[in-house]
C-alpha positions, 0 to 999 in steps of 0.5 A: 435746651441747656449746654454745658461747654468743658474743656476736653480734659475735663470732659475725659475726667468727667467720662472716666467717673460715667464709665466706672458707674455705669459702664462703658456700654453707655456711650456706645449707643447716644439714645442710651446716654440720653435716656439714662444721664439725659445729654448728648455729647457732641465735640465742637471745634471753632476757630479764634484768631489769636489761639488758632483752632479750638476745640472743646466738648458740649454737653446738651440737655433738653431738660434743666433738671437733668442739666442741674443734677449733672452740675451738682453731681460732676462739677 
């Protein structure tokens, strides 16, 4: 499995371009965002002693190829 960690304000960027090409069905239901862009979203949040509370966005793919078209594409 590939993750691929952003910021949250660069995940809503990145969200933005999605829904403009596919629509915001797509996030409505995870499977049909893992079928059509290969990757589940999940918000993780963590806790670091000198910032206090963390939060950012992971991307998981369980194919590299779709981890590496994504880079190319939205990165």
């Amino acid at each position: 499995m590939t993750t691929i960690v952003l910021k949250n304000r660069d995940w809503h960027k990145i969200k933005r371009r999605v829904i403009d090409e596919h629509g915001a069905g797509i996030f409505l239901i995870s499977w049909r965002l893992k079928r059509e862009l290969g990757f589940t979203v999940r918000n993780h949040i963590y806790y670091d002693e000198l910032n206090g509370r963390i939060s950012d966005t992971r991307l998981d793919f369980d194919d590299p190829s779709y981890a590496t078209f994504f880079q190319i594409k939205y990165l």
